[in-house]
BALOBA-1460 file (C-alpha; in Angstrom, 3 decimals):
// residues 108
<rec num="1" residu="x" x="0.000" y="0.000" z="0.000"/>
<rec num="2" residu="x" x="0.967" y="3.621" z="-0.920"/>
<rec num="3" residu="x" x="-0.405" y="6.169" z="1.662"/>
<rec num="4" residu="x" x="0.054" y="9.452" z="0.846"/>
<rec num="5" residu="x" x="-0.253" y="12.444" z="3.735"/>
<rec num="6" residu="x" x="-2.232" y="15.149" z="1.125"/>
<rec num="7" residu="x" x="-1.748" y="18.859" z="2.162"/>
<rec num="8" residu="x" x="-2.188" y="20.613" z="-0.960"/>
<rec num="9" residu="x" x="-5.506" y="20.155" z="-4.294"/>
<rec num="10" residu="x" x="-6.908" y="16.794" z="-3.811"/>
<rec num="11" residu="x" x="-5.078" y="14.240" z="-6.546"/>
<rec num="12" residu="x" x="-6.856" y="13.670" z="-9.656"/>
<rec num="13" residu="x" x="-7.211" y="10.178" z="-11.151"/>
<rec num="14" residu="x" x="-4.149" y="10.694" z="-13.325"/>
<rec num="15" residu="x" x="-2.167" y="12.233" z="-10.713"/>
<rec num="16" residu="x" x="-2.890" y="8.634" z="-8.364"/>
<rec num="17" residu="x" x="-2.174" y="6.444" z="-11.659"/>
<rec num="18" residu="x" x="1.268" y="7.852" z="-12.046"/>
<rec num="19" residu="x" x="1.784" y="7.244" z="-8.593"/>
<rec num="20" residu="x" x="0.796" y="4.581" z="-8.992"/>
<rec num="21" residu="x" x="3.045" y="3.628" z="-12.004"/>
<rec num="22" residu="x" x="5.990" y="5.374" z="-10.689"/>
<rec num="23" residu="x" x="5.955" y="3.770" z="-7.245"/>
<rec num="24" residu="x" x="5.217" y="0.223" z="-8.759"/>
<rec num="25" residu="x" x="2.046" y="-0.474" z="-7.353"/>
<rec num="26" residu="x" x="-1.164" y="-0.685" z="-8.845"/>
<rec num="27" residu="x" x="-3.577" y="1.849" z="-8.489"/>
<rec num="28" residu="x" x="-6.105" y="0.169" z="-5.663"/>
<rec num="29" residu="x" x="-3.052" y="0.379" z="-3.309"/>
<rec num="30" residu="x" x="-2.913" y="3.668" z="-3.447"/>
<rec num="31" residu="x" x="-4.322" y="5.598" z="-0.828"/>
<rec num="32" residu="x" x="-5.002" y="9.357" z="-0.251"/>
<rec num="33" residu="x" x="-4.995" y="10.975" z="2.932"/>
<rec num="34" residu="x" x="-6.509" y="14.757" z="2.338"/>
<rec num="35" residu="x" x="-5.308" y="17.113" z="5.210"/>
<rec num="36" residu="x" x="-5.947" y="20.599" z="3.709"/>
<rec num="37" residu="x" x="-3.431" y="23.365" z="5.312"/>
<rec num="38" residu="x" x="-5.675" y="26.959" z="5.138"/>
<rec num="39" residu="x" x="-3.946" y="29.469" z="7.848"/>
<rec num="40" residu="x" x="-5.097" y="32.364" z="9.174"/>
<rec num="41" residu="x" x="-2.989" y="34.920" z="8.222"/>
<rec num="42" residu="x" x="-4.315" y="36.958" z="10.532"/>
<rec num="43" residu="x" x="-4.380" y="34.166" z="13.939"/>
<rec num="44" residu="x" x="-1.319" y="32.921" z="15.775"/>
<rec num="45" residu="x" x="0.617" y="31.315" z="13.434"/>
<rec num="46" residu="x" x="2.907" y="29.150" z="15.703"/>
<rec num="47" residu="x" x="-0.426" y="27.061" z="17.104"/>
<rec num="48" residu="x" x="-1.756" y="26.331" z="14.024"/>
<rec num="49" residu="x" x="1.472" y="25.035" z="12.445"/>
<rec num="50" residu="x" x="1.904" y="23.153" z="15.861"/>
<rec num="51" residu="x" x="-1.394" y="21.747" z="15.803"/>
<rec num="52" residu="x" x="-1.028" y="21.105" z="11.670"/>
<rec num="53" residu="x" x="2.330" y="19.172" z="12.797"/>
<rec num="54" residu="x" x="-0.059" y="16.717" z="15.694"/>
<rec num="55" residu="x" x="-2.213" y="16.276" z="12.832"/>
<rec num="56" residu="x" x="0.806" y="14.988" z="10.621"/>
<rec num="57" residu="x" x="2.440" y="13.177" z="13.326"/>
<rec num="58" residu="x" x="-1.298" y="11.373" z="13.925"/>
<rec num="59" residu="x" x="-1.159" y="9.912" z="10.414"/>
<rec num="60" residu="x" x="2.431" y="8.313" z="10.758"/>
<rec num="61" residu="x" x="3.755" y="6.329" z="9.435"/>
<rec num="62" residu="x" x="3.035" y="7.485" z="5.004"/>
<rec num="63" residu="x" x="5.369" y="6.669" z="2.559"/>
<rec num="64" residu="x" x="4.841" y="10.202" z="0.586"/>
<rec num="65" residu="x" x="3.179" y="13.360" z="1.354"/>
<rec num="66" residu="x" x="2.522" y="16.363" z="-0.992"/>
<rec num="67" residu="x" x="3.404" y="19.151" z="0.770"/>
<rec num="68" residu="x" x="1.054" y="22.365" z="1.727"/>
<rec num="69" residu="x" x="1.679" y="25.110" z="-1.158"/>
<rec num="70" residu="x" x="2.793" y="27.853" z="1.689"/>
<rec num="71" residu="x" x="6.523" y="27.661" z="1.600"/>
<rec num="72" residu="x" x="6.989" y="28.153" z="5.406"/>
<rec num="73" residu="x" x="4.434" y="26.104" z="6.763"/>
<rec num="74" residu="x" x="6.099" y="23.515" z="4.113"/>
<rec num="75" residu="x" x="9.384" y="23.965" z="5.738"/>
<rec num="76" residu="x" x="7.998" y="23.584" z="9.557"/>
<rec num="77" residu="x" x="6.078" y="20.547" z="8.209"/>
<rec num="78" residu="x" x="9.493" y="18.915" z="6.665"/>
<rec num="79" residu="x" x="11.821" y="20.201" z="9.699"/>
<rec num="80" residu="x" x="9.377" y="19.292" z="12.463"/>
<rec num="81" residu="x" x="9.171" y="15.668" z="10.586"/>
<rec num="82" residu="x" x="13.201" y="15.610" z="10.361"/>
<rec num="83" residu="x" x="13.400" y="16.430" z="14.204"/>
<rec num="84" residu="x" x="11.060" y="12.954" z="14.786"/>
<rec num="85" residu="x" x="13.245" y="11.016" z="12.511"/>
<rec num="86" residu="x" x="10.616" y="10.408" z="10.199"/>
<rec num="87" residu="x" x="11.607" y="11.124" z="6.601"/>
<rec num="88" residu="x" x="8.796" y="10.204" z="4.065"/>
<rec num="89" residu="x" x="9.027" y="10.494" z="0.138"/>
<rec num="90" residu="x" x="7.923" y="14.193" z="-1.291"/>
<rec num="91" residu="x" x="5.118" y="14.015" z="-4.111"/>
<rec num="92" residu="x" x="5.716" y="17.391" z="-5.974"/>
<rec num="93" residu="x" x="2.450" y="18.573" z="-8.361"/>
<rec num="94" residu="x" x="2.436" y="21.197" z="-11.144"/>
<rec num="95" residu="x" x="-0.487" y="22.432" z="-12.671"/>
<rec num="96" residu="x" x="-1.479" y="22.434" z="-16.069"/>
<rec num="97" residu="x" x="-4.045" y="22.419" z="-19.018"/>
<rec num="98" residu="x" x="-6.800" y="25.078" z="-18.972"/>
<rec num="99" residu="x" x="-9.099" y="23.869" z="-16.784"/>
<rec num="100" residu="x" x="-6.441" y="23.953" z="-14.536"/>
<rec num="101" residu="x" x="-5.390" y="20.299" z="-13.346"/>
<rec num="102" residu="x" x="-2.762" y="18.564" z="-11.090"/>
<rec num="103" residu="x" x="-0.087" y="15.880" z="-12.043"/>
<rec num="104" residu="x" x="2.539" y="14.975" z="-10.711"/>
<rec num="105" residu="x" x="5.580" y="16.599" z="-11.493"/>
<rec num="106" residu="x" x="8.373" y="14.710" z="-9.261"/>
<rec num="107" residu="x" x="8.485" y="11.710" z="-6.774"/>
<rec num="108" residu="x" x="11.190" y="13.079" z="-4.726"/>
C-alpha cells in the first residue's frame, strides 16, 4: 500500500495512476490521505502550524506526502518531521491544461 499524507488540491485520477506507475504499485493500493493546510494569516501562526504538525504526526507512518503550497508552513512541516526522525518520500504537483489540473511533477 501507498499512503500518501495530502496537504495541498486533492489528486486527480491521473495524478494517483502515475503514482501509482511510478511507485510500482497498482492503483487500488494507493491511498489518499486529504489534510488541507488553510492558515489564518491573521491568527497565531505558531499554534496552528503546531497543531497542523499533531495532525501529521497522527497519520504516521506514510510513505509520501505532498506538501502544503505555503513555503513556510512547508518547511515547519518537513523540519518538524526531520526532528522525529521520520523522513517520508515528497510528491511534488504542477499544474497544467486550462481547466487547470494537477499531475505529478516529481516523486522526490
Amino acid at each position: 500500500m501507498v499512503k500518501i499524507l495530502n496537504m495541498s488540491h486533492p489528486l486527480s485520477s491521473e495524478a494517483k495512476e502515475q503514482i501509482a506507475s511510478l511507485s510500482g504499485t497498482t492503483l487500488s493500493n494507493v491511498v489518499e490521505i486529504i489534510l488541507p493546510v488553510q492558515l489564518d494569516m491573521d491568527g497565531d501562526i505558531s499554534k496552528q502550524l503546531a497543531d497542523l504538525y499533531q495532525e501529521v504526526k497522527a497519520e504516521i507512518p506514510f510513505g509520501f506526502y505532498v506538501p502544503p503550497a505555503l513555503s513556510f508552513a512547508s518547511a515547519y512541516v518537513a523540519k518538524s518531521l526531520a526532528n522525529g526522525a521520520f523522513a517520508p518520500g515528497m510528491i511534488v504537483l504542477k499544474g497544467v491544461g486550462v481547466p487547470r489540473r494537477f499531475v505529478v511533477a516529481e516523486i522526490v
